[in-house]
LOKE-856737 format. One record per residue: chain; residue number from 1; x, y, z of N, C-alpha, C in turn; residue in one letter. Coordinates in steps of 0.1 Angstrom, whole numbers, plus 2048, in hexadecimal, padded with zeros to 3 digits. Example, Ala and Ser with C-alpha at 12.3 -4.5 7.8 and 13.67 -1.06 7.14 Angstrom:
// LOKE-856737
lumfi | lomi | n_c1 | n_c2 | n_c3 | ca_c1 | ca_c2 | ca_c3 | c_c1 | c_c2 | c_c3 | marba
A | 1 | 884 | 7C7 | 84E | 87B | 7D3 | 84E | 884 | 7DF | 84E | a
A | 2 | 880 | 7EA | 847 | 889 | 7F5 | 847 | 881 | 800 | 84F | s
***
This chain:
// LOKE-856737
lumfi | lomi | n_c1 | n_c2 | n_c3 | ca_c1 | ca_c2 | ca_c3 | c_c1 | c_c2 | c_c3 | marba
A | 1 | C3B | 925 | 8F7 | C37 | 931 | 8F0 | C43 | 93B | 8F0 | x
A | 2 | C45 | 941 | 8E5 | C52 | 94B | 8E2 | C4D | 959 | 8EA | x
A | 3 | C58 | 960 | 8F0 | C56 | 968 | 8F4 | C52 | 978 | 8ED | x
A | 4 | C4D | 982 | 8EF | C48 | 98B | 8E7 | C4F | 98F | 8DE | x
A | 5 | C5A | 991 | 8DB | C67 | 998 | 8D7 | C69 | 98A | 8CE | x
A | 6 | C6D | 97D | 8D0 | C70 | 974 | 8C3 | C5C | 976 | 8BD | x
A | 7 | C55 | 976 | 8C4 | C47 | 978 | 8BA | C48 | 985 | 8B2 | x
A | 8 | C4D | 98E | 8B5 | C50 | 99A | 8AA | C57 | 994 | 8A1 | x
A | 9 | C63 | 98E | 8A0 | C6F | 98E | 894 | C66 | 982 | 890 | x
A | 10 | C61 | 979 | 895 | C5B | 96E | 88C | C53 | 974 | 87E | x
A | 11 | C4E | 97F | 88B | C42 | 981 | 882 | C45 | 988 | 872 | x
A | 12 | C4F | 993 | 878 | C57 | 99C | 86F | C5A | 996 | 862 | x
A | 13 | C62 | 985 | 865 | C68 | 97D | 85D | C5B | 979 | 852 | x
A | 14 | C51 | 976 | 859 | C45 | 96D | 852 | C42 | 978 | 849 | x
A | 15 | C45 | 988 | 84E | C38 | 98E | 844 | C47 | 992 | 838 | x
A | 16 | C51 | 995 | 83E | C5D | 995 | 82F | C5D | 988 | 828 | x
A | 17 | C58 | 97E | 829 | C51 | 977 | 81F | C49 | 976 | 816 | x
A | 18 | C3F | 97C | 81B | C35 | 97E | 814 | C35 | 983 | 805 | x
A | 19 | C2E | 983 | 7F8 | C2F | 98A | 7EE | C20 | 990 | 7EE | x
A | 20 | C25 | 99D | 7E9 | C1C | 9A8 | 7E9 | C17 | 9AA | 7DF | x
A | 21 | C0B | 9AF | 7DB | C0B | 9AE | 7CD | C0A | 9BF | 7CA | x
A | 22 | C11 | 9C1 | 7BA | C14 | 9CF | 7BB | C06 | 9D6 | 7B4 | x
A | 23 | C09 | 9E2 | 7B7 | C00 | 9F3 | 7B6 | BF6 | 9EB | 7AC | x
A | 24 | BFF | 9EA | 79F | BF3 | 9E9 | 790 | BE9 | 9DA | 799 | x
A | 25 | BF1 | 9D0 | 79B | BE8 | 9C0 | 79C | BDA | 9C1 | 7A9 | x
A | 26 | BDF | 9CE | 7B0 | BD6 | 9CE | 7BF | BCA | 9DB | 7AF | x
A | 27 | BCA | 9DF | 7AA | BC4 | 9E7 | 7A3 | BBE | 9E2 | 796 | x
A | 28 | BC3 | 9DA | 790 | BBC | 9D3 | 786 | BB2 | 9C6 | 78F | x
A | 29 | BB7 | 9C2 | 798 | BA8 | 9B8 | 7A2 | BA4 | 9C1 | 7A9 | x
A | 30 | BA7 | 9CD | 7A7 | B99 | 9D5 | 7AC | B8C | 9D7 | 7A5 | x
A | 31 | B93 | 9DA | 798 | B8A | 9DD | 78B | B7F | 9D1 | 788 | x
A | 32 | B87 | 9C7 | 788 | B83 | 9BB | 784 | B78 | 9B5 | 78C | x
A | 33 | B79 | 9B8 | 79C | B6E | 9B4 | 7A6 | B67 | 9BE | 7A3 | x
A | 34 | B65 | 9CD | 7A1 | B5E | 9D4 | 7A0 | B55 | 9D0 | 793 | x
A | 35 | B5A | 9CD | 787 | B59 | 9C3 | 779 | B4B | 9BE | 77C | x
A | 36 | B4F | 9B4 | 783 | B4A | 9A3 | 785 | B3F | 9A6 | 78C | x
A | 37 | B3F | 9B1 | 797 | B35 | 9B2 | 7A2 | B29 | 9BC | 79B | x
A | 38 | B2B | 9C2 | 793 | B24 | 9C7 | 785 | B1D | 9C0 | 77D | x
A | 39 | B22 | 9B4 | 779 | B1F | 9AC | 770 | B15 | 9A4 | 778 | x
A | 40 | B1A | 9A1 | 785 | B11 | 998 | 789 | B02 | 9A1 | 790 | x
A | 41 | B03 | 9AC | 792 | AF7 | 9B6 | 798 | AED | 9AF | 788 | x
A | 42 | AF3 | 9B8 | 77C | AEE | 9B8 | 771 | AE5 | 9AC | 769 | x
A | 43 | AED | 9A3 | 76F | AE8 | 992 | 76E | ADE | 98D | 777 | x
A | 44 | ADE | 991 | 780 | AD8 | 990 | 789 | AC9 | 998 | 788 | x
A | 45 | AC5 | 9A2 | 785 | ABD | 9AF | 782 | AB5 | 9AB | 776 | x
A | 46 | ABF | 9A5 | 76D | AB5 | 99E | 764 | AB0 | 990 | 764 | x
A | 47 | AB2 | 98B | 76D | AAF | 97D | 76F | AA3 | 97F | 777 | x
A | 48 | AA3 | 98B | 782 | A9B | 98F | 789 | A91 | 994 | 784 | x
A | 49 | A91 | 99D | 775 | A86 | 9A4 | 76C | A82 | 997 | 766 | x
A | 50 | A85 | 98C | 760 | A7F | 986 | 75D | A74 | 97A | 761 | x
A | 51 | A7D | 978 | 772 | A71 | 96E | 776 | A64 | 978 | 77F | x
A | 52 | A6C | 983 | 783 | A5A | 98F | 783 | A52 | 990 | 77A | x
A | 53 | A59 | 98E | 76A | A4C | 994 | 763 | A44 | 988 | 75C | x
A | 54 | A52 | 97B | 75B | A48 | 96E | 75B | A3D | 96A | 766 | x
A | 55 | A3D | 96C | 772 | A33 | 96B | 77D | A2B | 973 | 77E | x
A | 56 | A2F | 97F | 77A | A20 | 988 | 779 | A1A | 984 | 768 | x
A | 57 | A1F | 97B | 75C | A18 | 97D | 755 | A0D | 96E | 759 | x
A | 58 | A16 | 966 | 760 | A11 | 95D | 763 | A04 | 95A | 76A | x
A | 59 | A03 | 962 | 777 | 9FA | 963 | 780 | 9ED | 96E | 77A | x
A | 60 | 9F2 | 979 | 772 | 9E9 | 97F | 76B | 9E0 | 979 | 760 | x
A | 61 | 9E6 | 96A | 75A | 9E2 | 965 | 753 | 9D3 | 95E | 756 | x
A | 62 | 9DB | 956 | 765 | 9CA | 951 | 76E | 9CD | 955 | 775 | x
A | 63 | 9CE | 964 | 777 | 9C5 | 968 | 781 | 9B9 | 971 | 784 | x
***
């Protein structure tokens, strides 16, 4: 095991590798998850209005 001091510069090294992604790309997949997670409430809420109002016409039918 490397000592604390080579575990810093390792580390240093690994993250100046790394690619970042810039201002606009961290901002437009914000939008976009925000988007999606919208879309899917929405989808969801109606899929949910419809098997409620089929089961209550259902069971109101014989019941």
């Amino acid at each position: 095991m490397a000592n604390p001091f080579q575990f810093i510069q390792q580390t240093r090294s690994e993250v100046g590798k790394v690619s970042w992604p810039t201002r606009r790309e961290v901002v437009l997949t914000t939008v976009m998850v925000f988007v999606m997670a919208s879309l899917a409430a929405v989808f969801f809420f109606v899929v949910d209005l419809l098997i409620r109002t089929g089961l209550q016409f259902v069971l109101g039918f014989f019941g």
